[in-house]
DOBA-850343 format. One record per residue (C-alpha): x, y, z; residue in one letter. Coordinates in steps of 0.001 Angstrom, whole numbers, padded with zeros to 6 digits, always signed. Layout:
REM DOBA-850343
XYZA
...
//
This chain:
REM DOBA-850343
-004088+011823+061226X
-002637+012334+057603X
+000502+014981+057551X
+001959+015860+054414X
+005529+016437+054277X
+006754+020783+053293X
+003082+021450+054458X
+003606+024778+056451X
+000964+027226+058496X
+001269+031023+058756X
+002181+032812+061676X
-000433+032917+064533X
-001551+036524+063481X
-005177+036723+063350X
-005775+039100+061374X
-005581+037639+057543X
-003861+040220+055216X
-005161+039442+051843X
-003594+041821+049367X
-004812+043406+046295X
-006444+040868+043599X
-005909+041603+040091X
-008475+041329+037462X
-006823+038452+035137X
-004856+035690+036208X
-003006+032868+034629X
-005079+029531+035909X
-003260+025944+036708X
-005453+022954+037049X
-004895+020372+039345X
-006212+016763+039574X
-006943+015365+042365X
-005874+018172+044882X
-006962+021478+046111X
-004823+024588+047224X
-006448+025764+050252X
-005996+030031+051654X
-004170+030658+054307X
-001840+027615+054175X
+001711+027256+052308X
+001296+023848+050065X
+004145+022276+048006X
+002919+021097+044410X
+004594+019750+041017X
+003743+020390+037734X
+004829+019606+033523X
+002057+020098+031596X
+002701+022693+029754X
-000751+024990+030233X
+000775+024770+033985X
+003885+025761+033347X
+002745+028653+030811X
+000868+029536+034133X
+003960+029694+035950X
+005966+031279+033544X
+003767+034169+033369X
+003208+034609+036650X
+006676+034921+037713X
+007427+037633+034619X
+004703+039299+037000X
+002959+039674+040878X
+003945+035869+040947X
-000214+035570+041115X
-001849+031707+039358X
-005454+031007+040176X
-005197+027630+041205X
-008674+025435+040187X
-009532+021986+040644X
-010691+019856+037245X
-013743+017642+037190X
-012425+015595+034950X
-008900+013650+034914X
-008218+015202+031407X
-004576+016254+029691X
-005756+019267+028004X
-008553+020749+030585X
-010689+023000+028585X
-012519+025978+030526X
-015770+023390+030924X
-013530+020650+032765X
-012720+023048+035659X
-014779+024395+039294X
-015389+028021+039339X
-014309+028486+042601X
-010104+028454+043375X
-007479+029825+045630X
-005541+032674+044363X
-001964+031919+045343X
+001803+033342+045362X
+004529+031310+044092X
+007102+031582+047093X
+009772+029452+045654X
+010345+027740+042146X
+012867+025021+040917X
+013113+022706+037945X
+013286+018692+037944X
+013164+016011+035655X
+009870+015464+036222X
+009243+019348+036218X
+008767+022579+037922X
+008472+022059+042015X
+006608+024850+043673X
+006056+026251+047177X
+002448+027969+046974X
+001109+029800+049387X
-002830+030543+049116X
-003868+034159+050070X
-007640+034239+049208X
-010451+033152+047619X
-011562+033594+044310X
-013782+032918+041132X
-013646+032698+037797X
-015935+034650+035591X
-014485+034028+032508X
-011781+031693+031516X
-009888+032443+028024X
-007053+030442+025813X
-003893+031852+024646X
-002035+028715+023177X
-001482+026835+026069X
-001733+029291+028141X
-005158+029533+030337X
-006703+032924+032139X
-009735+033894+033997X
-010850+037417+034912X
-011739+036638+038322X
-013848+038093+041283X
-012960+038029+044897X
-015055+035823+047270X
-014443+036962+050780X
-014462+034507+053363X
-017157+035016+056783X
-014644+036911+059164X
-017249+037640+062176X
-016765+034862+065465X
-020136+034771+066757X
-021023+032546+069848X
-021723+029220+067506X
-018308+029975+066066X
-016938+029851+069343X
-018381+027024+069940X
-017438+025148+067257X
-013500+026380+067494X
-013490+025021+071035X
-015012+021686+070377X
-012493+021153+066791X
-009633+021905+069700X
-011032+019250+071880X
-010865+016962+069333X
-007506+018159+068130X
-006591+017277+071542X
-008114+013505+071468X
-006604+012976+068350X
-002882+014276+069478X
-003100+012205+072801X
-004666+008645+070785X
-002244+009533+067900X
+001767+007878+068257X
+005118+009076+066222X
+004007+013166+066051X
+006279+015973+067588X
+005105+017232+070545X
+005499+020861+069315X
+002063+019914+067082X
-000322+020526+069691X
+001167+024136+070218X
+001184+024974+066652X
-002587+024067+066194X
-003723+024972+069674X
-002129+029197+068680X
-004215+028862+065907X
-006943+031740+067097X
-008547+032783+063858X
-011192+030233+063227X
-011068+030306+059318X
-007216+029757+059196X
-007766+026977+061434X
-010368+025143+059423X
-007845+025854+056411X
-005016+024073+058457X
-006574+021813+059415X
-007885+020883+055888X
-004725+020510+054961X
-003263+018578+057571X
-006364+015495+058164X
-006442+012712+054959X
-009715+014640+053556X
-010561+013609+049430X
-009710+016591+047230X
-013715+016777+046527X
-014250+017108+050200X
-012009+020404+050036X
-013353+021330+047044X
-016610+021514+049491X
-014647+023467+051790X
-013913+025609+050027X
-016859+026808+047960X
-018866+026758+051418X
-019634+030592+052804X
-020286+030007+056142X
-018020+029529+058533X
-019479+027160+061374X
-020500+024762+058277X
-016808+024243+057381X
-015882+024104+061305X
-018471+021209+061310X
-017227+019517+058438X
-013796+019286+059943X
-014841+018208+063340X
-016678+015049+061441X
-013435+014376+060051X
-011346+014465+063456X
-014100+012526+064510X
-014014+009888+062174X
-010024+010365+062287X
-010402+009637+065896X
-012452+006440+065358X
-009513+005233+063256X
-006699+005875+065912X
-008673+004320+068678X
-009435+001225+066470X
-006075+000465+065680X
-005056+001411+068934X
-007583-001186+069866X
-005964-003912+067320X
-002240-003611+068352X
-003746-003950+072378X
-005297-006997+071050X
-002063-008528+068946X
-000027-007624+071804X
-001423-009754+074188X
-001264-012878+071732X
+002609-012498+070595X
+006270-012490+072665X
+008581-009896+072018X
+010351-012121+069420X
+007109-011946+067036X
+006862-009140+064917X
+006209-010381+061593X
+003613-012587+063541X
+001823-009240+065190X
+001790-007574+061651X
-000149-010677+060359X
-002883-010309+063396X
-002717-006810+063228X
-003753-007484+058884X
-006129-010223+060043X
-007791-008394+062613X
-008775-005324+060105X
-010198-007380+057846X
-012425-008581+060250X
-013501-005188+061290X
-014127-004217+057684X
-015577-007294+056923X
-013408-008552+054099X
-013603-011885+052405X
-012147-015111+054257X
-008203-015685+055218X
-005730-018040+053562X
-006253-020459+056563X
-010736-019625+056480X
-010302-020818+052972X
-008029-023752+054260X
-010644-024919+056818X
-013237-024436+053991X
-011580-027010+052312X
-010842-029353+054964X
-014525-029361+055327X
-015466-030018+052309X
-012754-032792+051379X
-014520-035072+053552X
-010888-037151+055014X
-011360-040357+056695X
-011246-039777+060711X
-006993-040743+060671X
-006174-038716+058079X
-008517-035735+059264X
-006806-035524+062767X
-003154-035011+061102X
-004910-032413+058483X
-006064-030386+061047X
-002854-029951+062891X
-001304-029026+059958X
-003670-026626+059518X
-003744-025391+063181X
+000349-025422+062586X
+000359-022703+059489X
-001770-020690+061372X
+000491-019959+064251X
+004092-019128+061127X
+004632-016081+059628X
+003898-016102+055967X
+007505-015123+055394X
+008818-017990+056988X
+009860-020436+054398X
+007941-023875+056058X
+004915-021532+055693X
+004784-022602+051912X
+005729-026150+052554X
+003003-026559+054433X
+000571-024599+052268X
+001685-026654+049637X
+001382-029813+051573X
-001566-029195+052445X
-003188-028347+048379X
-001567-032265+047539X
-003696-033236+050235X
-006713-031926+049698X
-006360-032506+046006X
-006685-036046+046536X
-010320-037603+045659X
-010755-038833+049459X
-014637-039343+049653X
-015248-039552+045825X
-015895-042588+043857X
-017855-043244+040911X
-020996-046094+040617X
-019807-049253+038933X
-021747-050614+035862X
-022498-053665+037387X
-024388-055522+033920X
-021964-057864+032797X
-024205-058050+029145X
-023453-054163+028379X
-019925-054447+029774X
-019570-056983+027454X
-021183-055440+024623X
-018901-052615+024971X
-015506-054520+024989X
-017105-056375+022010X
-017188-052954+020422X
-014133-051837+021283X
-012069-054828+020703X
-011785-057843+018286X
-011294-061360+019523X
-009456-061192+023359X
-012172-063182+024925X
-010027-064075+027828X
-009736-060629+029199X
-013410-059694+028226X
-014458-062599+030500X
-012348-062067+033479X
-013929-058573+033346X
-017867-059656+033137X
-016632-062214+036115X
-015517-059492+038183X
-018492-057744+037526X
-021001-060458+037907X
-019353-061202+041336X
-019516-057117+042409X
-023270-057285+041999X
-023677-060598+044117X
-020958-059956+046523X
-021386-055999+046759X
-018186-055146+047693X
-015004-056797+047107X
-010859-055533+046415X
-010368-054625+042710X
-008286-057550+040921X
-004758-057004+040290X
-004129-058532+036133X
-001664-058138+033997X
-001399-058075+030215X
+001633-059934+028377X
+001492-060217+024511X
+003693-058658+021775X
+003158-054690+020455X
+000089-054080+018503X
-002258-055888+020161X
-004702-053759+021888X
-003451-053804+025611X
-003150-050436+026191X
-006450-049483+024479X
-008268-052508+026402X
-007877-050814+029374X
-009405-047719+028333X
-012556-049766+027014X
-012187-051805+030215X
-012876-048211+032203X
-015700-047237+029658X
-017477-050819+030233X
-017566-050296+034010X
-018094-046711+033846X
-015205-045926+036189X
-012596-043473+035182X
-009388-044209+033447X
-005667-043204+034212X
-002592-044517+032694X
+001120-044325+034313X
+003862-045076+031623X
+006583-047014+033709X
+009046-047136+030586X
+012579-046210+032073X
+011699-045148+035490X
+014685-046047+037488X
+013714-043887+041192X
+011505-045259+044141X
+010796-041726+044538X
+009005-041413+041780X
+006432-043975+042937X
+006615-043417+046169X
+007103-039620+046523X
+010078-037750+048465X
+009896-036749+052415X
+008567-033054+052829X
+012228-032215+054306X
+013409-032129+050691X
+013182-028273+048544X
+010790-029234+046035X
+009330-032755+047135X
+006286-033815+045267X
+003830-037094+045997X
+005092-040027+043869X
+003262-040877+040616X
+000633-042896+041950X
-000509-040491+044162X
-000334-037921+041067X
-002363-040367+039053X
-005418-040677+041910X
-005629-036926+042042X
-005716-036792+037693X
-008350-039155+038283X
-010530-037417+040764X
-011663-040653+041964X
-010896-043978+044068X
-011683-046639+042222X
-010416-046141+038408X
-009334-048036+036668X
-005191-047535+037084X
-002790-048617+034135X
+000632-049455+034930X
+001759-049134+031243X
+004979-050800+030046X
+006044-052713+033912X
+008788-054798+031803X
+010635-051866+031072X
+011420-050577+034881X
+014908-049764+035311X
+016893-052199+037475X
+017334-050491+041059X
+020514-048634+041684X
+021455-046077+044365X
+018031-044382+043698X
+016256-047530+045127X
+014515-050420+043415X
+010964-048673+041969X
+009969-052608+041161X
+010424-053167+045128X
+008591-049993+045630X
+005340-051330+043188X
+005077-054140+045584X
+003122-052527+048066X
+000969-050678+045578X
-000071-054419+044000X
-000611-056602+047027X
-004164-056285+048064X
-003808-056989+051364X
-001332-054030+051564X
-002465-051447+049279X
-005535-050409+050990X
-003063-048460+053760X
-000280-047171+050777X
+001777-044695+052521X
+003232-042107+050292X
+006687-040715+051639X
+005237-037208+051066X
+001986-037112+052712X
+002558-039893+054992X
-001147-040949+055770X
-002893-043738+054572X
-004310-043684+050976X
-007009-046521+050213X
-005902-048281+046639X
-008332-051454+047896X
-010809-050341+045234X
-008561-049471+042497X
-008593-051764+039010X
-004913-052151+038675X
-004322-053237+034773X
-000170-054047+034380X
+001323-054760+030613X
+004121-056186+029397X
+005803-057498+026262X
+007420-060391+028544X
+007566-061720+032212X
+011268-062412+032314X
+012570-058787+033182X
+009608-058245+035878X
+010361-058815+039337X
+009310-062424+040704X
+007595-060948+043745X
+005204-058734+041285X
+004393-061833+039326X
+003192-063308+042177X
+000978-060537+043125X
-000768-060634+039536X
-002915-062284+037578X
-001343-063399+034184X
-003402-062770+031252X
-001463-064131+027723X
-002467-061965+024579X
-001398-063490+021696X
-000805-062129+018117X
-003321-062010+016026X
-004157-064443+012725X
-004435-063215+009426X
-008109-063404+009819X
-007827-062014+013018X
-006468-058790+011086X
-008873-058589+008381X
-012095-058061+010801X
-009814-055926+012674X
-008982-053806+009689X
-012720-054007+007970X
-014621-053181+011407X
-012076-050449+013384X
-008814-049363+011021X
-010145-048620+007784X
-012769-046133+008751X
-010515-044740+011400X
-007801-044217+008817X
-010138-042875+006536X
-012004-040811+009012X
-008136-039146+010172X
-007414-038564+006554X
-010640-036590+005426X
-012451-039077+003548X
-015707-039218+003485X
-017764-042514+004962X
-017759-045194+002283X
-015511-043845-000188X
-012748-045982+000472X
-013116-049669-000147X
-010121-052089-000049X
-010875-055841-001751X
-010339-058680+000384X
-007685-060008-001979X
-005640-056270-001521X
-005740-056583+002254X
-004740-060155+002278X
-001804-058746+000134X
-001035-055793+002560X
-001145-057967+005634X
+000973-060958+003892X
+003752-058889+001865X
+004085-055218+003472X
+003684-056638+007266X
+005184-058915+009663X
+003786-058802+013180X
+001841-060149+015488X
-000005-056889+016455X
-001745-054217+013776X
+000901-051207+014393X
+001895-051950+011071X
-000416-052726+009252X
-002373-049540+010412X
+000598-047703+009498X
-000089-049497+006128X
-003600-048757+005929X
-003197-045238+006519X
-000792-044658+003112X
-003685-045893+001292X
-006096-043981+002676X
-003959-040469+002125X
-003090-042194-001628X
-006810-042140-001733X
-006947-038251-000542X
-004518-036968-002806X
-006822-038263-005553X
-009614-036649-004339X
-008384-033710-003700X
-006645-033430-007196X
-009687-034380-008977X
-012106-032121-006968X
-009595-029019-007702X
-009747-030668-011690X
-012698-029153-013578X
-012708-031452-016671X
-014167-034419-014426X
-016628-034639-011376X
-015034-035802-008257X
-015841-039991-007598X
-018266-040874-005178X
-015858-044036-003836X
-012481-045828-004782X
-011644-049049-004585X
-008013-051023-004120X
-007726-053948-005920X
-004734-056545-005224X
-002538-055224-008810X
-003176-051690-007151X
-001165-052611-004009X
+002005-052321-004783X
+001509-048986-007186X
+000603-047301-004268X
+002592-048915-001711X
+005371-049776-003237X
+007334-053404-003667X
+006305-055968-001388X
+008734-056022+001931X
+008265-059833+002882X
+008601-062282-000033X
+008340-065970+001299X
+011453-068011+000237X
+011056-070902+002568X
+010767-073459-000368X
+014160-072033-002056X
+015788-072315+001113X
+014899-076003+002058X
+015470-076728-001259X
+019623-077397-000103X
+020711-079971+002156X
+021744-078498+005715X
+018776-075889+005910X
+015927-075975+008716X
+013272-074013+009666X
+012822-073175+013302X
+010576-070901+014804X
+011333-068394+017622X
+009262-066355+019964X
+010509-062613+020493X
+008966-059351+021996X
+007581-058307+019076X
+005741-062371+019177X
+006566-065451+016604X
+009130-065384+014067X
+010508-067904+011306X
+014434-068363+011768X
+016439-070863+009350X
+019250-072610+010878X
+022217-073505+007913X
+024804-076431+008761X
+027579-077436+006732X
+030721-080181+006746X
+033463-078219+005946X
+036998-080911+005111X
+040369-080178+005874X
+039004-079460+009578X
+040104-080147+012592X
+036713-081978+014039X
+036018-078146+015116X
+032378-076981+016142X
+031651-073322+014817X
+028476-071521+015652X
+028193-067977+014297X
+024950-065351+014237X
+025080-063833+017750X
+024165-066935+019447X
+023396-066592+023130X
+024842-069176+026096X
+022079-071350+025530X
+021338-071430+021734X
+025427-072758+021732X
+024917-075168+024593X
+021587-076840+022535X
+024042-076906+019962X
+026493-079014+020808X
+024276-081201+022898X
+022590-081943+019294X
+026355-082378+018006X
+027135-085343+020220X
+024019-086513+020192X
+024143-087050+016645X
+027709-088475+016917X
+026129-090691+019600X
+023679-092294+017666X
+025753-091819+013815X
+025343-095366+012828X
+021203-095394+013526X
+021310-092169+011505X
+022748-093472+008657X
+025850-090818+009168X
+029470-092331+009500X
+030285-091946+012900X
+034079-090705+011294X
+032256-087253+010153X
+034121-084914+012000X
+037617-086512+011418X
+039088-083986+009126X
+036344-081745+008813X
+034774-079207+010594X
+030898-078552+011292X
+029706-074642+010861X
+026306-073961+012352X
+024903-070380+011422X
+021330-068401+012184X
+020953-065727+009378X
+020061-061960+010695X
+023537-062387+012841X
+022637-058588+013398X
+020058-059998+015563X
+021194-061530+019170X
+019497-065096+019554X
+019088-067078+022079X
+016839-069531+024003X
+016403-073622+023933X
+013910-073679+022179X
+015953-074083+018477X
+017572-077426+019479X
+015458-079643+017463X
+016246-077096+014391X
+019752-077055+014789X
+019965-081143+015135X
+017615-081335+012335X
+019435-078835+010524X
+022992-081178+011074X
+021419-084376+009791X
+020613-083026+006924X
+024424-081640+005828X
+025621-084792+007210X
+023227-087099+004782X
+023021-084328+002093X
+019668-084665+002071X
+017303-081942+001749X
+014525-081013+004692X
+011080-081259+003613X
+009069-078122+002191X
+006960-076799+004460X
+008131-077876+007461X
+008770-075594+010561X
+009584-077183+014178X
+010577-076164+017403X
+011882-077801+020836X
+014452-078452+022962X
+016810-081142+022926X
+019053-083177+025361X
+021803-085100+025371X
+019810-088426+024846X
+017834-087146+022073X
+014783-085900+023993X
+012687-083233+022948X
+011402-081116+025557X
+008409-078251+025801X
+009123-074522+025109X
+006827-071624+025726X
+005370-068960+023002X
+003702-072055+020742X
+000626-070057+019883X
+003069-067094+018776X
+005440-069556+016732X
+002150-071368+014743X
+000479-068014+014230X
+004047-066526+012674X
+004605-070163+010652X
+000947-069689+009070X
+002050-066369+008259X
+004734-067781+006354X
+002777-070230+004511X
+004138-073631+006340X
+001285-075677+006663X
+003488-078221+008795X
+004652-077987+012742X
+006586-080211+014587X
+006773-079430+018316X
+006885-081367+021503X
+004725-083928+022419X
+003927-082049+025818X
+002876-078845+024128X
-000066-080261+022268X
-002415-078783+024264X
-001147-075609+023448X
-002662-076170+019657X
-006134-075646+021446X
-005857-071987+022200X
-005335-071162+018099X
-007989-070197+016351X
-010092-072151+014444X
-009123-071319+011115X
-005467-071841+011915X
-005617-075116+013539X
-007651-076688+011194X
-005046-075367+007744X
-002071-076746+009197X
-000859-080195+010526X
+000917-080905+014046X
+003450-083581+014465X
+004079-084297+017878X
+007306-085520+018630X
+009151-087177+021749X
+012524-087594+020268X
+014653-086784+017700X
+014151-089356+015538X
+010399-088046+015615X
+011238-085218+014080X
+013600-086896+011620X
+011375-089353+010486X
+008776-086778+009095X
+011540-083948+008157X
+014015-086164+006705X
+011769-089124+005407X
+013559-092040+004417X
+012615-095464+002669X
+015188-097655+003100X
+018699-097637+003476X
+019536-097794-000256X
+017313-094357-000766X
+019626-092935+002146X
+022962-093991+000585X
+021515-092417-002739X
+020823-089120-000944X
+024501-089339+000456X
+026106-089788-002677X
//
């Protein structure tokens, strides 16, 4: 049953003493409540046509005619009210913040007639409308059975005074009970509104036994639901019996499904292998039985959202046509034909074989060269999704791995991450930028941590430290890139397949830049299709003067100032009037630098060979080939000193001075007096001493380099080499040879002298490369001497001397 607190009965008399009713009385309008005769009710009110009301009724018999609105309105006009009201005397009045608080108690009731304004002020003449007074026998009835169910409800009913059932129970006069009892039972004000207006009296006794009835129905049923919690919980359990208590009412009113219905719902559907299933559902079974206060209760709702997150069961159909995965990397991607046929042979052996583990590759070039972007046309040729983790500066084995549940805010590592961005098993999986891992420190080695991820006879049972089940990576594409091999952990190498991307040729870069840049430049920048047209002559000149790469960062970077150049002019000239707007532009070489500006990269190889003691080696760096120049000079009044400056590394100094005493070795076959260094000192200096250098592979330069001060004899234009040298004069292989030819061609050397051994290397250029430039093999020193520092006879050499 519903009590409301001040509510207060009259005394037992049964005899009602109504007094006289005026003819006019100020009216007060209440929403959403009803003032009932023959009861005491306490009310609030501010608006001000209520407290008008109250204000003239206390300068008077302290009389308001209190009527219910039929709309929730402000300013109730006389059309927004019921007719029918309780006429009531204000027992008690004080003021609040929020008001006037009354104590009301009804005496009779009444209706309105006729319902004037006076400012705010409302008033009704009203007429009396007495209330059935006569018990009959079907009254009686009725009284008895409302106290029977009074009784039911009192004994089913916990927390109320026992002095209640006496109070009701001395109630004799039948109206005045059905009045209290109104007011007492949780009845909607247009239920008493009902009440009210009804004339006969064993209607409103029936009314009010329905709604101890149905009152009843409510006490037994939760009686019913604490029996049931109570049976299920220890005395320790409280918040837990609250929670069945919830649960079971929303079964009885049939509300929608739990937390842990959805939960199951989900389990269901999520389709988890049978290992992982079994720990799922004890998880599940394990939430259930906490309190959803307890603070493991979201741990393990959260667990449980990673878990089902993950694309268990779903996998998307492989393209399996090696032609139209081929056609597709063709259109993605110029040149690369190594990768593009490892991919058609992984396909072509999927749709004999059926099923096999996804290959494990890796990508190793310089910047700019597409291996990023290949693996998103990689994912587009096999029609598998695509998902990229950047590994640049990740220094945690957390962070692949994921943290243990026992930590405040543990997540899965990234790979698990990744597979649920995916929504699939078998995408194709990225691992962008593996060079650039941060060396393990008290965080744990993430490189150590990859290892199980990239081992395919591991990685289809990859435990993640924060859902600790299985996870099936057997069908995953894992694509690794790097920029070089040496910082990457020797146990990764092993696990991968190497796949070299070299830099690209200058031709290489013009069908890059005619077929993808230009339109995609222009496209970015507004222009419309075939408006802009670069000359071949203009891009030769922007990829020979304004860039020096191996990649097409650059020169995209390059492309794209023409094509906003080529904006700005249209756009000027469409806002001119005096001229119609051109159809098309066009960038001729002498239009280059106008809109780009001087040229950045001026070759000066010729004016630098053209001293004695000048070579021109080639390196290979991150970024791929470049052209260094090594300088030597014999400096007298020395002290036989070797000096090497330009941020030469341990090795670069150690080729060095094995080239020194080689030379001093073999002086006399050189044509060098063997006395050189008595006297003098030797200075051996790389330009860009900004730069750290360092490697083998510049031993050849820097001997070459030495010869040439020492017989004052100018190196040949046009000449780049490269190779390591020992202490008898050998000349060994180096790596990077494709990178060094491809950056010498850039420079416009048409001549390379490298090791004998690395001739084979010459066949992976392209055409057009190999077949402008000459390679000199060369197995020792004097190899490389004889076609860099060509001599005659020994007269020409004692000419060149003095």
């Amino acid at each position: 049953m519903h009590y409301t607190e001040f509510v207060a009965t009259p005394t037992t008399d049964t005899t009602p003493r109504t007094p006289a009713l005026p003819a006019e009385l100020p009216v007060i309008p209440l929403r959403g409540s009803v003032v009932l005769p023959l009861s005491v009710s306490p009310l609030s009110v501010s608006r001000q046509i209520s407290v008008d009301a109250v204000n003239r009724a206390l300068a008077g018999d302290r009389m308001v005619l209190f009527l219910m609105q039929k709309h929730d309105v402000d300013d109730p006009a006389p059309d927004d009210l019921h007719r029918v009201g309780t006429v009531a005397i204000i027992r008690q009045m004080s003021a609040s913040p929020a008001g006037l608080r009354l104590l009301v108690e009804g005496v009779a009731r009444a209706q309105a007639e006729f319902m004037t304004r006076d400012g705010a002020l409302l008033k009704a003449l009203i007429h009396p409308k007495p209330e059935p007074t006569a018990v009959t026998v079907e009254v009686e009835a009725h009284v008895r059975h409302v106290h029977e169910l009074v009784e039911r409800a009192l004994s089913v009913a916990t927390g109320l005074s026992p002095d209640m059932k006496q109070l009701v129970s001395a109630i004799d006069d039948p109206l005045r009970l059905a009045y209290v009892l109104a007011g007492l039972l949780d009845l909607k004000a247009e239920d008493k509104q009902i009440l009210l207006e009804e004339d006969s009296l064993s209607v409103k006794l029936t009314a009010i036994a329905q709604a101890l009835q149905r009152e009843i129905e409510v006490l037994e049923l939760k009686g019913k639901i604490e029996s049931q919690a109570q049976q299920e919980m220890s005395d320790a359990q409280r918040q837990y019996m609250l929670r069945q208590q919830l649960r079971a009412i929303q079964e009885e009113l049939g509300e929608g499904p739990t937390e842990i219905q959805q939960l199951r719902e989900r389990f269901t559907k999520a389709a988890l292998p049978p290992g992982i299933s079994d720990s799922v559902s004890r998880e599940i079974d394990r939430l259930e039985r906490m309190s959803s206060s307890s603070p493991e209760y979201q741990m393990v709702r959260t667990y449980l959202d990673w878990v089902f997150e993950v694309p268990w069961s779903v996998t998307t159909e492989d393209r399996l046509d090696p032609v139209e995965a081929r056609r597709v990397l063709d259109a993605d991607h110029y040149g690369l034909e190594k990768v593009k046929e490892r991919i058609v042979e992984y396909l072509a052996v999927r749709k004999l074989k059926g099923d096999m583990k996804g290959p494990i590759l890796c990508f190793v070039g310089p910047p700019g060269v597409g291996k990023t972007s290949l693996g998103q046309s990689i994912a587009r040729a096999m029609n598998r999704k695509f998902v990229r983790l950047s590994l640049g500066g990740v220094r945690d084995e957390a962070e692949i791995r994921g943290h243990r549940r026992t930590y405040i805010g543990a997540m899965p590592g990234r790979i698990v991450q990744a597979m649920k961005q995916a929504g699939s098993m078998n995408p194709v999986f990225m691992l962008d930028e593996l060079d650039k891992l941060t060396a393990g420190g008290f965080s744990g080695d993430p490189a150590a941590a990859l290892l199980e991820v990239l081992d395919p006879a591991q990685n289809n049972t990859f435990r993640d430290h924060y859902l600790e089940v299985p996870l099936d990576l057997s069908r995953v594409l894992f694509i690794a890139t790097a920029n070089q091999l040496g910082p990457v952990h020797p146990a990764l190498l092993d696990r991968m397949e190497i796949i070299e991307l070299s830099g690209y040729s200058e031709r290489d870069k013009q069908e890059i830049a005619r077929t993808y840049l230009i339109p995609r430049q222009a496209a970015e920048n507004g222009l419309p299709d075939g408006y802009l047209h670069i000359t071949d002559g203009a891009l030769a000149r922007v990829i020979s003067e304004y860039t020096r790469e191996a990649g097409v960062r650059s020169l995209e970077r390059r492309l794209g100032a023409l094509a906003r150049k080529s904006a700005a002019a249209l756009a000027t000239s469409a806002a001119s009037t005096e001229s119609p707007a051109p159809v098309s532009t066009t960038v001729d070489v002498d239009d280059v630098p106008t809109l780009l500006g001087p040229p950045r990269f001026k070759p000066d190889t010729a004016f630098r060979l053209s001293r004695p003691g000048v070579a021109t080696g080639l390196a290979w760096t991150e970024a791929g080939g470049d052209v260094l120049y090594v300088e030597a000079a014999l400096m007298p009044s020395g002290s036989g000193q070797l000096m090497l400056t330009g941020q030469l590394g341990a090795v670069m100094q150690e080729s060095a001075r094995a080239a020194l005493s080689h030379i001093r070795q073999q002086a006399a076959v050189l044509g060098i007096d063997p006395q050189f260094l008595q006297g003098h000192d030797l200075h051996v200096h790389v330009p860009a001493g900004a730069i750290p250098k360092d490697g083998p592979s510049a031993g050849v330069t820097m001997a070459t380099a030495i010869v040439s001060a020492l017989r004052r004899q100018p190196v040949a234009a046009n000449i780049a080499m490269t190779g390591e040298i020992t202490l008898s004069g050998m000349v060994l292989p180096v790596g990077g040879v494709r990178e060094k030819v491809l950056a010498a061609n850039r420079q416009g050397l048409n001549t390379v002298i490298l090791p004998e051994r690395n001739l084979d290397d010459v066949l992976e250029l392209p055409d057009e490369v190999r077949n402008a430039m000459r390679f000199v093999p060369a197995r020792t020193l004097d190899d490389v001497l004889r076609v860099a520092l060509p001599v005659d006879s020994p007269a020409e050499l004692a000419s060149a001397q003095e």
